[in-house]
C-alpha positions as CSV (number, residue, x, y, z in Angstrom):
1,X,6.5,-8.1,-45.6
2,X,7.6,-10.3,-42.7
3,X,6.4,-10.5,-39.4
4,X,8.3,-8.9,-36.6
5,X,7.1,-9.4,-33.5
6,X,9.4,-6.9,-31.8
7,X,8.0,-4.2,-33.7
8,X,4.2,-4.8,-31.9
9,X,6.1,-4.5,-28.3
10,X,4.7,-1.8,-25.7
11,X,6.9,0.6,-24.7
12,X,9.7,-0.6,-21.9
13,X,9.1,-4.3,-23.0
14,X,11.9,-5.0,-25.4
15,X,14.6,-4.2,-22.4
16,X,13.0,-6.5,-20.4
17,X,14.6,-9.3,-18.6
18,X,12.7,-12.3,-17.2
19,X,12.5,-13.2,-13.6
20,X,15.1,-15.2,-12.6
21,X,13.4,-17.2,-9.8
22,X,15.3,-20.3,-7.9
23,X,16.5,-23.4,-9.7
24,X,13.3,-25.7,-8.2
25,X,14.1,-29.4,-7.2
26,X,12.7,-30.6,-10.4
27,X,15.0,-29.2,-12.8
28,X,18.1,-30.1,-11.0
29,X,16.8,-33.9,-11.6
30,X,16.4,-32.8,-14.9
31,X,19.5,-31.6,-15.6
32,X,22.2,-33.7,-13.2
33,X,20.2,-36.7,-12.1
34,X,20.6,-36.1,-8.8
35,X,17.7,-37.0,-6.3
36,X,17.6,-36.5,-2.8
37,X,18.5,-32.7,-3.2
38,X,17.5,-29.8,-0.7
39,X,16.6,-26.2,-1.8
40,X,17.3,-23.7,0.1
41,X,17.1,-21.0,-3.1
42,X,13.8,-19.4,-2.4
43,X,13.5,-18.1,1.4
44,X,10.7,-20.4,1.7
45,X,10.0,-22.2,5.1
46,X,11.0,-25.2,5.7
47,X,8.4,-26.4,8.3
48,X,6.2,-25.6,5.3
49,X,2.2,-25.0,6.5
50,X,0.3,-24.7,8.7
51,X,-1.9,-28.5,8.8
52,X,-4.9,-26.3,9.7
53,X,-4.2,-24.5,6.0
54,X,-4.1,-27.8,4.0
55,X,-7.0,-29.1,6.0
56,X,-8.8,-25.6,4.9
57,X,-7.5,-26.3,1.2
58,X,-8.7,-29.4,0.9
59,X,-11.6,-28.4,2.1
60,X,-12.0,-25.6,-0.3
61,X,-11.2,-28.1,-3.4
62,X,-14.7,-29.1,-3.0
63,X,-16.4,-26.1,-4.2
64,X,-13.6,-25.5,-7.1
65,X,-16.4,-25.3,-10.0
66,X,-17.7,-22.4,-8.5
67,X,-15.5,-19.0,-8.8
68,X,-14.2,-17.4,-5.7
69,X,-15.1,-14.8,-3.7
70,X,-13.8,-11.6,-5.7
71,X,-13.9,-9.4,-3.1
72,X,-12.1,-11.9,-0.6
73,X,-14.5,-11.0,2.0
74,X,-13.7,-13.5,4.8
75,X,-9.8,-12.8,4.5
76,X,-10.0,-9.5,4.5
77,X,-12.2,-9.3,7.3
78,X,-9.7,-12.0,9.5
79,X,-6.5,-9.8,8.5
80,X,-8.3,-6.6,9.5
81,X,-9.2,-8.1,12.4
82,X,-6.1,-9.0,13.0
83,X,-4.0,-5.8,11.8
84,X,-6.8,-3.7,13.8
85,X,-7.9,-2.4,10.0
86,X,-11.2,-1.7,8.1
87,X,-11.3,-4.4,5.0
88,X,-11.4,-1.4,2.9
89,X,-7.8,-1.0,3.2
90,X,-6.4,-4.2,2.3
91,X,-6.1,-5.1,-1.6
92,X,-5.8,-9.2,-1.9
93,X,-3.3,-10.1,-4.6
94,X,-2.0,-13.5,-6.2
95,X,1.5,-13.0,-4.1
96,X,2.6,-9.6,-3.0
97,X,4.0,-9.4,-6.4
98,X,0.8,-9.2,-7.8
99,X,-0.1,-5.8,-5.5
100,X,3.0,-4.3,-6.3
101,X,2.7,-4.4,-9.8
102,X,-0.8,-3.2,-9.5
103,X,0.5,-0.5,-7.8
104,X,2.8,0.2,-11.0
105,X,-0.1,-0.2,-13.2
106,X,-2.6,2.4,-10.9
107,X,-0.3,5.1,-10.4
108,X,2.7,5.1,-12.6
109,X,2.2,6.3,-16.6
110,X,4.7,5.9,-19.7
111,X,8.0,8.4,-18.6
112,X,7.2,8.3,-15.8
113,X,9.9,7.4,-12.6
114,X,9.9,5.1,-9.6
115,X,12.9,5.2,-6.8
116,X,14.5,1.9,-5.6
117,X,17.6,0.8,-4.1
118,X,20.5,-0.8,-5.6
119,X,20.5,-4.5,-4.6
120,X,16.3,-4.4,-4.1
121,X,13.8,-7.0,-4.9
122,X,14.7,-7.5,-8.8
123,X,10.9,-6.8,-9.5
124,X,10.6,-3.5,-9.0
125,X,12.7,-2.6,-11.9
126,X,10.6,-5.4,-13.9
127,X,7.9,-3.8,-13.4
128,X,8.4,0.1,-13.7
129,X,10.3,-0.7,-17.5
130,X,7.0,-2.7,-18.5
131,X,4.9,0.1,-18.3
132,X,7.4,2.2,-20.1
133,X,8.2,4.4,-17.0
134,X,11.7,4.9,-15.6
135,X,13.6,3.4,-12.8
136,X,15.8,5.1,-11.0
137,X,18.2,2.7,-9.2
138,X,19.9,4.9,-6.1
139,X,23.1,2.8,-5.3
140,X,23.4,1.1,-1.7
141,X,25.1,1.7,1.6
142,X,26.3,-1.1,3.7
143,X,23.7,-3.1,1.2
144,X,21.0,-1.4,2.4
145,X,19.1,1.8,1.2
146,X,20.2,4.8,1.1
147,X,16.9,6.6,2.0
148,X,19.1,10.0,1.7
149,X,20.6,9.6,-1.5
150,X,16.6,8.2,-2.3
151,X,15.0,11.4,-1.3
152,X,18.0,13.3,-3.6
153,X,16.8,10.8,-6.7
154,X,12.8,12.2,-6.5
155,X,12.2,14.7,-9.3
156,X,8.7,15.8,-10.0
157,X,8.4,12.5,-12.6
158,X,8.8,10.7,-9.6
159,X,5.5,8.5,-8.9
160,X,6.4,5.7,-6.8
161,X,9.5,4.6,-4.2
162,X,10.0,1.4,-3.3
163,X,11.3,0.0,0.2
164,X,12.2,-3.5,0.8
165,X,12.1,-3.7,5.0
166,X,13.8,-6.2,5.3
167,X,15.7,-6.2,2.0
168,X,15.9,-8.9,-0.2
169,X,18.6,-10.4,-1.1
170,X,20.7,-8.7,1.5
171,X,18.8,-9.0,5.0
172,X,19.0,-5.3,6.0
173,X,16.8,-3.7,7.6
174,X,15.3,-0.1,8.3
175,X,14.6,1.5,11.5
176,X,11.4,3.3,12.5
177,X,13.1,6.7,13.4
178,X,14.7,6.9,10.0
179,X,11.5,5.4,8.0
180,X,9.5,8.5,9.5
181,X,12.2,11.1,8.6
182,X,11.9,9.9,5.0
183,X,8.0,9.6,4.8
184,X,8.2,13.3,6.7
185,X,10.5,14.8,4.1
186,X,8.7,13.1,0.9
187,X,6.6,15.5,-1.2
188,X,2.5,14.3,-0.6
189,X,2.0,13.3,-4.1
190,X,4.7,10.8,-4.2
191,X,3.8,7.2,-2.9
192,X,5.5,5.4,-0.7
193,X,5.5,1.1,-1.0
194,X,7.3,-0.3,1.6
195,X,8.0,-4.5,0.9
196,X,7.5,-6.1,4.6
197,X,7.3,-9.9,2.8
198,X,9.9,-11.1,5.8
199,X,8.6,-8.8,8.6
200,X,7.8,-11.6,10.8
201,X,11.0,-12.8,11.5
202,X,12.2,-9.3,12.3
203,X,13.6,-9.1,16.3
204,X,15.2,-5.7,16.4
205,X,12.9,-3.1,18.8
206,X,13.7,-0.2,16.8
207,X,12.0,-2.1,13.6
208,X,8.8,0.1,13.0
209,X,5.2,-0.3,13.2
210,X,4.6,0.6,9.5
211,X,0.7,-0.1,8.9
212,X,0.4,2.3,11.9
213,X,2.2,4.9,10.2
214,X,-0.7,4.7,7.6
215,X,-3.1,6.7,9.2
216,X,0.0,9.5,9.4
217,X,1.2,9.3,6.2
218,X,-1.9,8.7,3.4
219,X,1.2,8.2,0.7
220,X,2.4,5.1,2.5
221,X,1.5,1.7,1.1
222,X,2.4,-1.3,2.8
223,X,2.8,-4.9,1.3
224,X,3.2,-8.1,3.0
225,X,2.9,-12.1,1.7
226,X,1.8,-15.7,2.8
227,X,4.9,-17.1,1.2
228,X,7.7,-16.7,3.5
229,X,6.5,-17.7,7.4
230,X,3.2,-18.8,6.6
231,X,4.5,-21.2,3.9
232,X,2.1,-20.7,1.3
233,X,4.4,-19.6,-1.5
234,X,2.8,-22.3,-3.9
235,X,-0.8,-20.9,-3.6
236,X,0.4,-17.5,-4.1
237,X,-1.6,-15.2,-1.8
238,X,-0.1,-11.5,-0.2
239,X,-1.9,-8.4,0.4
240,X,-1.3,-4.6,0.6
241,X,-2.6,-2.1,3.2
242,X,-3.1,1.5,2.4
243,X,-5.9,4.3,2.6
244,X,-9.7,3.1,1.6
245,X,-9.2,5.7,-1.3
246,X,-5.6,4.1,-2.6
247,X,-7.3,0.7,-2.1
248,X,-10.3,1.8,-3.9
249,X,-8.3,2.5,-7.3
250,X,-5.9,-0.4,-7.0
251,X,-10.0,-2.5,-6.9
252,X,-10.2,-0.9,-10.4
253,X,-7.6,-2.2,-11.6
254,X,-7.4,-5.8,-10.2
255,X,-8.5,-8.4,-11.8
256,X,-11.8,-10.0,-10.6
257,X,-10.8,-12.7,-9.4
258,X,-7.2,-12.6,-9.0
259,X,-7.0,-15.0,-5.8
260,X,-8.4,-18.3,-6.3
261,X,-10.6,-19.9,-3.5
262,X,-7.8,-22.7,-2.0
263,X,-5.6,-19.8,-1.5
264,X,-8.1,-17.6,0.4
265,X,-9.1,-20.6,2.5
266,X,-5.4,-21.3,3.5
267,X,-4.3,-18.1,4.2
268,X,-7.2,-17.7,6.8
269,X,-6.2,-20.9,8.1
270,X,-2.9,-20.1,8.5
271,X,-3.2,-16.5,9.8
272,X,-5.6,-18.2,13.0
273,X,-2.3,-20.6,13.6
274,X,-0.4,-18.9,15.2
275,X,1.8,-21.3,17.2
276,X,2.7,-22.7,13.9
277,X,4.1,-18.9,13.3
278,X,6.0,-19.0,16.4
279,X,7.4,-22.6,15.8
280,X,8.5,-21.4,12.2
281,X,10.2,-18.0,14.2
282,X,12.1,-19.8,16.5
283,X,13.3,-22.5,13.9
284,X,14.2,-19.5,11.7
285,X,16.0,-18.3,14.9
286,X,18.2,-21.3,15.8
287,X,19.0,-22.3,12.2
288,X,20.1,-18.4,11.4
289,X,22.3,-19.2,14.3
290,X,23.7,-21.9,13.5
291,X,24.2,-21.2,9.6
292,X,26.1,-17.9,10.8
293,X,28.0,-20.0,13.5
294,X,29.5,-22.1,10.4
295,X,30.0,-19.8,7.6
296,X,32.4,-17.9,10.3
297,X,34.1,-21.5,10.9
298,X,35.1,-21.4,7.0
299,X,36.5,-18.3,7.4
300,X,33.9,-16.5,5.2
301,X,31.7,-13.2,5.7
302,X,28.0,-12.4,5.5
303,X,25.5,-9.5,5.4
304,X,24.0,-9.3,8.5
305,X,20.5,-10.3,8.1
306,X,17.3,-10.4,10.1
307,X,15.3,-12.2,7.2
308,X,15.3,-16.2,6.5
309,X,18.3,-16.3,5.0
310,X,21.7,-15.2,4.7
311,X,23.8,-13.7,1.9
312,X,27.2,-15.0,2.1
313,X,30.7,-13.1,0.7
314,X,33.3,-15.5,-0.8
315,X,35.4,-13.1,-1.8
316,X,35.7,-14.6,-5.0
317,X,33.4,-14.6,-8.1
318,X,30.8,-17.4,-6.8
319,X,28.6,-18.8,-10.4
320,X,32.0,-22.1,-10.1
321,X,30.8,-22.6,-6.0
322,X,27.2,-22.2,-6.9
323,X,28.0,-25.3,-9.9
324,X,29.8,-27.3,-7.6
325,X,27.1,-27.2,-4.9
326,X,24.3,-28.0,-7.3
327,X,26.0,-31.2,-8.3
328,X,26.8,-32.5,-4.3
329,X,22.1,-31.5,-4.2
330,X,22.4,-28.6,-2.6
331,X,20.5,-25.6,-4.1
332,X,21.0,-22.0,-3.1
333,X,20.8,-18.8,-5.1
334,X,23.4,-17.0,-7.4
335,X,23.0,-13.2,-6.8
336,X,25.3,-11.8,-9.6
337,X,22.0,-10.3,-10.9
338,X,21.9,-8.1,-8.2
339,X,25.0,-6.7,-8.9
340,X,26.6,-9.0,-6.1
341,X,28.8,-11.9,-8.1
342,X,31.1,-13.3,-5.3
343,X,27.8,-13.3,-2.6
344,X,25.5,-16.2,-3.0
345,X,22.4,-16.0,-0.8
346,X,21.4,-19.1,1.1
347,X,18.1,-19.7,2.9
348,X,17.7,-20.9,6.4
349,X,16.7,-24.8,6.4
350,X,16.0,-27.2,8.8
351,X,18.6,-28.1,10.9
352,X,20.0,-31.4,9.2
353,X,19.9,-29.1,5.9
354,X,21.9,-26.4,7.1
355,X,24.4,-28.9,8.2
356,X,24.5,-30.4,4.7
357,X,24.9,-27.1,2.8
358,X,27.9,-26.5,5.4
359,X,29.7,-29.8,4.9
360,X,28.9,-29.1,0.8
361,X,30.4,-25.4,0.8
362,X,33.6,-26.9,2.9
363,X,34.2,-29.4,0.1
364,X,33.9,-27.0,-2.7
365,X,35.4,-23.8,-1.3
366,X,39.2,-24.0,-2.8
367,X,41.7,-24.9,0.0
């Protein structure tokens, strides 16, 4: 007998694809030599962090033989603090990634079903299919949910729904009026995650307060990161806020010590700066400006996005543009995955980087 590994798989594994995450710096040296590149693949911000959170992680390097603090105890108590919360709602995860999949692993079983837009956060699928429980994909309007045909697509398998606010990779957006309708309408047994990882650069008035919904609608889970403005997407810290009791079960499931000590430290840090937040808002502002500004100047359309990036339309299948940019050091992010292949989503840099992925997408766009 031989071994066959594919035979030992749990249930939802084998159809599995892996994350596709953005081509970093180093590979791109790998692969074409070329030095001096900028990314802009990854919605990551390009101020990077806050020098109060690398002072704080350096400063936590010292006490690295010691575990952390399992419970996250100081975090928790600065983000409630912050978020006007009790710690007992907020569940500490290594990236908001990790809190959604716990999520997944609390609440949905094997056949079960989770609801999730076309052109979502690729994860959620991920996740639902490695427990062995269904996704059901709704498709999208204008690139954004559908939260009618969403509420059509819950049958009494369903477990979970999942909303991206902003979306990513699109930029869209949901408004409070129409978030409440849907929780209002959703059966009580039936939980609601709503992704807020780019809430912060959100300027629209009409964008709603959704941890204050919590206390209105017990089935609402929110989820938010310290990647995207607090720049922090290599120490891998997010959080989710729900009800004590939802937070209580996710504990069970968590592992112990699932956020290390130099991310704890640095996420404090870099919740207590906040001008470096506003300095990282206004940047995002300007450059979303400007990026928009010149993609119009080539003659090309976007999604209209209120996120850190924009997803551009070339009309044309975009995997040759994409090529053509890597090799003039330019990185930005394919979305064919997504079911988008002529869009290719590019994130807002610093200024002198936006005006180099310009100048690069004029000289490979055909003429």
């Amino acid at each position: 007998m031989t071994f066959d590994v594919r035979s030992l798989l749990a249930p939802g594994v084998e159809s599995l694809g892996a994350y596709q995450p953005g081509k970093p710096l180093s590979e791109l040296v790998r692969e074409y030599g070329i030095d001096g590149a900028i990314k802009l693949a990854s919605n990551e911000n390009p101020l990077g962090p806050s020098p109060h959170a690398i002072e704080a992680a350096r400063a936590a390097l010292a006490d690295v033989a010691r575990y952390p603090d399992g419970r996250g105890y100081a975090l928790k108590r600065a983000l409630a603090e912050r978020l006007t919360l009790t710690p007992s709602q907020i569940t500490l995860g290594n990236g908001s990634n990790d809190v959604l999949e716990l999520l997944v692993r609390t609440f949905v079983s094997r056949d079960a079903e989770a609801v999730m837009s076309q052109h979502a956060f690729g994860m959620y699928e991920l996740i639902v299919r490695a427990v062995g429980a269904r996704p059901v994909i709704v498709p999208a309007r204008d690139w954004g949910h559908d939260l009618d045909a969403m509420q059509h697509a819950i049958t009494a398998r369903t477990r979970l729904v999942f909303i991206a606010n902003p979306n990513n990779p699109t930029g869209t957006w949901i408004a409070a009026d129409d978030l409440v309708r849907f929780l209002t309408a959703l059966a009580p047994q039936v939980l609601t995650v709503v992704d807020e990882a780019y809430f912060e650069y959100v300027n629209e008035p009409a964008y709603p307060d959704t941890i204050g919904l919590i206390a209105r609608f017990p089935n609402l889970i929110v989820t938010r990161t310290f990647s995207k403005v607090y720049g922090l997407a290599g120490l891998r810290i997010g959080y989710g806020i729900s009800r004590p009791e939802v937070a209580a079960y996710l504990d069970r499931v968590r592992q112990p010590f699932n956020v290390n000590s130099i991310a704890a430290a640095a996420a404090e840090a870099a919740l207590a700066d906040r001008d470096h937040v506003a300095r990282s808002i206004e940047l995002n502002r300007t450059g979303m400006r400007q990026l928009r500004e010149g993609i119009e100047r080539l003659g090309l359309g976007s999604i209209p996005s209120v996120a850190n990036f924009l997803t551009i339309d070339l009309g044309f299948p975009a995997a040759s543009v994409y090529e053509a940019l890597l090799r003039l050091g330019v990185i930005v992010r394919p979305v064919a995955n997504y079911g988008m292949p002529n869009h290719l989503r590019v994130t807002v840099g610093l200024p002198e980087e936006n005006v180099r992925f310009l100048q690069a997408l004029s000289k490979v766009l055909p003429h």
